[in-house]
ROSE-853028 format. One line per 5 residues: number of its first residue (from 1); their letters; for each residue x, y, z of C-alpha. Coordinates in Angstrom, 2 decimals. Each point is the difference from the previous one (the first is absolute). Example, Ala and Ser with C-alpha at 12.3 -4.5 7.8 and 13.67 -1.06 7.14 Angstrom:
1) AS) 12.30 -4.50 7.80 ~ 1.37 3.44 -0.66
END
This chain:
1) XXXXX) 114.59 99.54 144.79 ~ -1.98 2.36 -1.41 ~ 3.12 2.30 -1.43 ~ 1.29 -3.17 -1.62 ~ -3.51 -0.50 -2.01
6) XXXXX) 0.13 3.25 -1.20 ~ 3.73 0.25 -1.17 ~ -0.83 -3.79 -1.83 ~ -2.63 1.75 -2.09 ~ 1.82 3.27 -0.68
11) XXXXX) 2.75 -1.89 -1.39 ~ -1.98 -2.77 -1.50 ~ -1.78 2.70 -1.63 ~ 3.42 1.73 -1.43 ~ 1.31 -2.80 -1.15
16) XXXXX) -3.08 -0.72 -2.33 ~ 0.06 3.48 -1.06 ~ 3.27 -0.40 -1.04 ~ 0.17 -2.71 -1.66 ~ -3.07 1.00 -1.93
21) XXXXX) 1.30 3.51 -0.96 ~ 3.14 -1.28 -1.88 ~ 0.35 1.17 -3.42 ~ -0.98 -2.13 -3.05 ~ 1.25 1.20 -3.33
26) XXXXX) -0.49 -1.01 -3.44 ~ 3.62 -0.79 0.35 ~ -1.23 -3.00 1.96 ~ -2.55 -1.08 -2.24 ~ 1.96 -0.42 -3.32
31) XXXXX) 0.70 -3.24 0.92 ~ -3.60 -1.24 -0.37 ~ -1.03 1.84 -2.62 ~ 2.42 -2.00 -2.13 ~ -2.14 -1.84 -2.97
36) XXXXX) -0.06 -4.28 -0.68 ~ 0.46 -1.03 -3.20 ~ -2.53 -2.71 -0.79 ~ 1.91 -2.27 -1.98 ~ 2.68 -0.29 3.17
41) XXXX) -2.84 -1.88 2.20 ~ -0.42 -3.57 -0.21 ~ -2.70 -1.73 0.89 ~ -0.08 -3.94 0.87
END
């Protein structure tokens, strides 16, 4: 019982580290750094 508490939070803890140690580039973020033209919004 208590082996199986301990392996949980090992991998619980890997996981998380993983998935917060994945690269970001500025690749990625091109795609929100595009601009909005004003006169392309309409408002109601």
């Amino acid at each position: 019982m208590n082996t199986k508490k301990i392996f949980f939070g090992l991998s619980t803890v890997l996981i998380l580290m993983a998935a917060a140690c994945t690269p970001n580039t500025a690749e990625d973020d091109q795609l929100y750094e595009q601009g909005i033209d004003k006169k392309d919004i309409v408002i109601k």
